[in-house]
C-alpha positions in Angstrom: 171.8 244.5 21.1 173.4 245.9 24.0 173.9 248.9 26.0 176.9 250.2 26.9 176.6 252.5 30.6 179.6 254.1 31.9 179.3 254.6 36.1 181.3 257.2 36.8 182.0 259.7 40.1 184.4 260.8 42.8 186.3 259.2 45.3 184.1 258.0 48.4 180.5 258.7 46.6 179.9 254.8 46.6 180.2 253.7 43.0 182.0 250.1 43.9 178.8 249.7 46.0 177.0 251.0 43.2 178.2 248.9 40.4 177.7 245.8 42.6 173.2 246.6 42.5 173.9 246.7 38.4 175.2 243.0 39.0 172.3 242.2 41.1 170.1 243.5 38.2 171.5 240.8 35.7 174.0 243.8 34.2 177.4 242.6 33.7 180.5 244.6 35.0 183.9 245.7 34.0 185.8 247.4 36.3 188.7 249.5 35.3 190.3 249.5 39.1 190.1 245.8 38.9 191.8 245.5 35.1 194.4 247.7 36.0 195.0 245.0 39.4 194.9 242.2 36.8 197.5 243.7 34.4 200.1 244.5 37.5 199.2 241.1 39.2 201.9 238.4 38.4 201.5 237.0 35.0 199.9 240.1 34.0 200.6 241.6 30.8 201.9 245.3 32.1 204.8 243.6 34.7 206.9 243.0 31.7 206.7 246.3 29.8 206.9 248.1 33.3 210.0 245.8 34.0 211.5 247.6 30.9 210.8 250.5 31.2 210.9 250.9 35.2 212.8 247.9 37.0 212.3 249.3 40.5 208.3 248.9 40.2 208.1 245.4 39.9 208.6 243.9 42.7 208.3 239.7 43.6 207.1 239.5 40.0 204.3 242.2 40.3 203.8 246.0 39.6 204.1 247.6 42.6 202.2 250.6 43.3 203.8 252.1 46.6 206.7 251.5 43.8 204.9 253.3 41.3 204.2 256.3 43.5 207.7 257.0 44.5 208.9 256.8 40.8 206.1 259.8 40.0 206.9 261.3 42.9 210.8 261.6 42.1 210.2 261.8 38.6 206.8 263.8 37.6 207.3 262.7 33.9 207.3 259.3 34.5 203.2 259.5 34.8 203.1 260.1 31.0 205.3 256.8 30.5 203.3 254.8 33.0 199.9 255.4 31.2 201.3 255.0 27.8 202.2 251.3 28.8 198.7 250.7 30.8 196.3 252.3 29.0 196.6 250.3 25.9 196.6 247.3 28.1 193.9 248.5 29.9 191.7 249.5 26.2 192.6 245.8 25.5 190.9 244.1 29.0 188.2 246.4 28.3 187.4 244.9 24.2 188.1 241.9 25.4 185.1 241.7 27.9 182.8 244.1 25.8 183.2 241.0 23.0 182.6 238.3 25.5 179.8 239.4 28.0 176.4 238.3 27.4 174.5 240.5 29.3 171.9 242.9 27.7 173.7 246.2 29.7 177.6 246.2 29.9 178.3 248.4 33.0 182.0 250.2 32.5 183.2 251.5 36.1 185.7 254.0 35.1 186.7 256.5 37.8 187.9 259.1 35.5 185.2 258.5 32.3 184.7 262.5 32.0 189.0 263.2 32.3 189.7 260.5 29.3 187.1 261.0 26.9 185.7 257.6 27.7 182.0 258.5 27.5 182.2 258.9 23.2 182.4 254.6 24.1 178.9 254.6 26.0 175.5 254.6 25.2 174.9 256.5 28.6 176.5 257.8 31.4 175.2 257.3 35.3 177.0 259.5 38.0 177.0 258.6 41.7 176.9 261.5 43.9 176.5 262.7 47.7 177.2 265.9 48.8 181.1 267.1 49.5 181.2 267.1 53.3 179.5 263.8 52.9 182.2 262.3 50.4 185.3 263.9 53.2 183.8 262.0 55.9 183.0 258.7 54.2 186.7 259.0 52.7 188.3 259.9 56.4 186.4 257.2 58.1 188.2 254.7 55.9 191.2 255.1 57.5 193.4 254.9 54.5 195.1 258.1 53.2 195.5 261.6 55.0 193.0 264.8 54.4 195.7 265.8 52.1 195.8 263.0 50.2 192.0 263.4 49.8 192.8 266.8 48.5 195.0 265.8 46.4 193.1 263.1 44.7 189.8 265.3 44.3 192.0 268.0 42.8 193.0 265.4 40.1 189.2 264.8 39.5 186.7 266.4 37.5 184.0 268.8 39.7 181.5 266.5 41.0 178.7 269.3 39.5 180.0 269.3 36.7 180.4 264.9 36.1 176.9 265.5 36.9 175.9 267.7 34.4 178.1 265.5 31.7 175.7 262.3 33.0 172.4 261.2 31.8 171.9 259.8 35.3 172.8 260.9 38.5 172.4 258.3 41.5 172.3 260.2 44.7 173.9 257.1 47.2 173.0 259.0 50.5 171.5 254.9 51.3 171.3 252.1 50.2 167.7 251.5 49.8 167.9 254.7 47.8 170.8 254.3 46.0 168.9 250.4 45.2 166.0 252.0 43.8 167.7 254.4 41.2 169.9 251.8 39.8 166.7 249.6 39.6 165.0 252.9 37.7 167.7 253.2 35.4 167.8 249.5 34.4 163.9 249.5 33.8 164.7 252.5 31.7 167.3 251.0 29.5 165.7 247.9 29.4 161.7 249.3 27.9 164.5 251.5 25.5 166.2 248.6 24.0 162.7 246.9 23.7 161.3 249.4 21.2 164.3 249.9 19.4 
């Protein structure tokens, strides 16, 4: 038997870091961030279908996503057509490892679980959380995108609160010691669950 968790949460609330203590727990991972990288990586199976459908995106034999982002930017449709090729793709990378891993928990990192309807697929849901002003600075000290681009991002995401509420496990990752000892909770709960099932 095995258990299917979904780690979800915002931008900047540490769920890559997260994910990685499942690992170190002897949970396997998928990571839908890094299946979407795989599919747009040359060879991959969405740089064809994006060819056809969007020529400028692929670029040296790979999707491009600065590509990607001016086409949505000119063109606020072209979203709808983008997922429509990589979701299916994406559903597929997901099977795929879900009929392979051997692990006893399969951990699914999904940003947006909540905003797809991808928690019906899991067993249970774990949430990583900090509070907001926390999540802005860990997000600005990165260095990578503007406050408005922050803004913009969380706008696209579910509340925080409310993922929370959704979740049947919240992991508060104000450190890592902390953050360590919830994911080593959960697992021992999962685990003594499956055991008298």
């Amino acid at each position: 038997m095995t258990f299917r968790l979904g780690l979800t949460g915002s931008i900047g609330m540490g769920k890559s870091t997260t994910a990685q203590m499942f690992v170190d727990e002897g949970c396997a991972l998928w990571d839908a961030d890094a299946a979407v990288h795989r599919l747009y990586s040359s060879g991959g199976a969405a740089v064809a279908p994006m060819r056809a459908a969007f020529p400028d995106a692929v670029v040296d034999d790979q999707v491009s996503r600065p590509a990607l982002k001016r086409i949505i930017a000119e063109d606020p449709q072209a979203l709808k057509r983008i997922e429509a090729i990589v979701h299916p793709l994406v559903a597929e990378d997901r099977a795929r490892f879900r009929d392979s891993a051997t692990a006893d928990i399969l951990v699914f990192d999904i940003p947006l679980l909540f905003e797809t309807g991808g928690e019906a697929a899991m067993d249970a849901v774990a949430c990583v959380s900090i509070p907001p002003e926390e999540q802005r600075a860990r997000v600005m000290a990165r260095g990578t995108m503007t406050e408005a681009q922050f803004e913009q991002i969380r706008a696209k995401q579910m509340p925080n609160e409310e993922k929370c509420a959704r979740s049947d496990f919240v992991i508060v990752t104000d450190t890592l010691d902390h953050a360590r000892a919830q994911v080593q909770d959960i697992v021992r709960q999962i685990r003594a669950g499956m055991n008298h099932a």
